[in-house]
Phi, psi and omega in degrees: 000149153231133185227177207249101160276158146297077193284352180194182166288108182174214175285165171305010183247000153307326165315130197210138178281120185235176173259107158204182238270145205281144181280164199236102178300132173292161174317141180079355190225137187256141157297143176226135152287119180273127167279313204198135197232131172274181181218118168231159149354292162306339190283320172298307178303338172253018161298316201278355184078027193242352192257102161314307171323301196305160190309161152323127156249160020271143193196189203215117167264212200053139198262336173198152220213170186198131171179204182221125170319113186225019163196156174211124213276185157302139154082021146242125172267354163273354168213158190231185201275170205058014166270152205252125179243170165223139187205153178289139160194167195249097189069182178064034163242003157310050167219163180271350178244141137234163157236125162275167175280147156350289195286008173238013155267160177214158173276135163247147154297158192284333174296329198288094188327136154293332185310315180316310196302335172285348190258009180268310199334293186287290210273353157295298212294343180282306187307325173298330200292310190311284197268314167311265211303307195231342182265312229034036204297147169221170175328119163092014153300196255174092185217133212254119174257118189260162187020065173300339175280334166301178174277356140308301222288272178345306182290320187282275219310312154324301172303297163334298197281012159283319197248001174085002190269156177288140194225110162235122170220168199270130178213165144302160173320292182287007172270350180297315178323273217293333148344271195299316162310314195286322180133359171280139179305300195222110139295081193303097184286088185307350188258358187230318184268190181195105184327281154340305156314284291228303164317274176328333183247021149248340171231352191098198176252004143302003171038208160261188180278290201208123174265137173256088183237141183246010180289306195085152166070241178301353192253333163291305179316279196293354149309305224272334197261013162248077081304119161293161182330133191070352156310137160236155206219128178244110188292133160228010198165163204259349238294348192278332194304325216246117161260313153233194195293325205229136174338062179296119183291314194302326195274338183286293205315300190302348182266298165323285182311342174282349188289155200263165159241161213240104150286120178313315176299309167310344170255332130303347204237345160248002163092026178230143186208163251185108167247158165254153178241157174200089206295350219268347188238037183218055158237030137295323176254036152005288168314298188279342184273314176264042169262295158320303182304325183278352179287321155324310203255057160223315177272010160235009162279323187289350180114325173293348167213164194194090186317119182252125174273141122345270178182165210237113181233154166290146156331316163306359186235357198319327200268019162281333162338289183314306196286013167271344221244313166281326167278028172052047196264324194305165169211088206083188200284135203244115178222180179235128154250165195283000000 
């Protein structure tokens, strides 16, 4: 088989394609011929030395994958070989072979692309936990979305425009046009505007219902102060720490110091409250995570979410892969085949 290791701490050019002897999935675990492999945010980060979770390097990062079954061990019965799955995994999906446990496989349809298919695991199942599973978001709410334009940002804005809530969120410029096609309301150019300003002359101090932000540091505090009565506001991510391709102690220290802390008393007394999601510390709950998925992929069988790739690189390419993802270049899901 082959896959995209992390060979050190560094830049995206630290990625390196290797070889080795294909694995004999264990009890409980089906093999996938991988079509398509996602790329998140965190994968960048622990190329950079910033993800605590991730494995030792060197190491094969990725969290979830699409392909078709081509071996199945004892003590499983949901699937047999020549079925085309998409399935989560913890770590190890920059490859072309995998074995998984069963219950982190899910069935895709024959319309459903693998590319599509690679691009739900992580960011629906963040965006559902978020805005589903815990927002309970509904008709005419009011949602403040960070990098909207991303594979989260895409998925909430779906689920939004599913559940009737309004959505204004932050992109770069050029990206509002199409923005603005998808069903977002209101567009923040985040590199001229502030945000925050921005929020306030559009609802007042009725604010939003629920902010998603994946920034960190200074975007939490004024995330958490454009909430309104009853706002809830959901952390997911650091992306301000990795500022450039390669590690900065200065930009981390400084994002970590910038972080706001949350008093239980100021959030009883405005009616506001702060989750943290972090999907990568749910694989104990396994069970509930595929449960979601299939409420997922039953609404994009039906047409109702309609997963947006990005662009696609060959394994030999993984690392512009990283660095379109990093440089915010993306519009949707960023993947890799084999």
């Amino acid at each position: 088989m082959r896959q995209v290791w992390i060979t050190r701490r560094g830049g995206p050019e630290v990625l390196q394609v290797r070889q080795a002897a294909d694995p004999v999935p264990k009890k409980g675990e089906v093999r996938i011929r991988v079509a398509a492999a996602g790329i998140n945010f965190g994968d960048v980060l622990a190329r950079m030395g910033l993800y605590p979770d991730a494995p030792p390097l060197p190491a094969v990062v990725g969290y979830e994958v699409a392909g078709t079954v081509d071996a199945v061990s004892a003590g499983v019965a949901d699937f047999r070989e020549g079925d085309r799955v998409g399935a989560l995994t913890r770590f190890g999906g920059y490859t072309d072979v995998l074995c998984v446990p069963a219950e982190q496989a899910f069935p895709i349809a024959p319309s459903l692309s693998f590319q599509k298919a690679a691009a739900i695991p992580v960011n629906y199942l963040t965006a559902w936990i978020m805005l589903v599973h815990l927002g309970c978001v509904r008709a005419g709410d009011r949602v403040l979305v960070h990098a909207v334009a991303g594979g989260v940002g895409q998925a909430a804005v779906q689920i939004c425009r599913w559940r009737g809530a309004e959505v204004v969120g932050t992109a770069s410029a050029s990206k509002h046009a199409r923005l603005r096609e998808l069903g977002v309301a209101h567009c923040i150019d985040y590199r001229t505007r502030d945000f925050e300003a921005e929020v306030r002359r559009l609802y007042g101090k009725g604010g939003v219902d629920i902010a998603l932000d994946a920034v960190g540091g200074e975007s939490f505090r004024k995330s958490y102060r454009c909430l309104g009565p009853l706002g809830r506001m959901y952390v997911f991510g650091v992306s301000s720490f990795a500022p450039g391709r390669t590690r900065s102690v200065v930009a981390a220290l400084r994002g970590l110091a910038s972080m706001p802390r949350f008093g239980p008393i100021d959030m009883m007394n405005t009616n506001r409250g702060v989750h943290g999601v972090n999907l990568g510390h749910l694989w104990h709950r396994v069970d509930l995570l595929g449960q979601m998925l299939r409420d997922i992929v039953g609404l994009v069988d039906d047409g109702t979410f309609d997963p947006v790739v990005d662009q696609v690189f060959p394994f030999d390419r993984a690392a512009d892969a990283h660095a379109r993802l990093q440089d915010r270049q993306n519009f949707g899901k960023v993947l890799l085949a084999p």
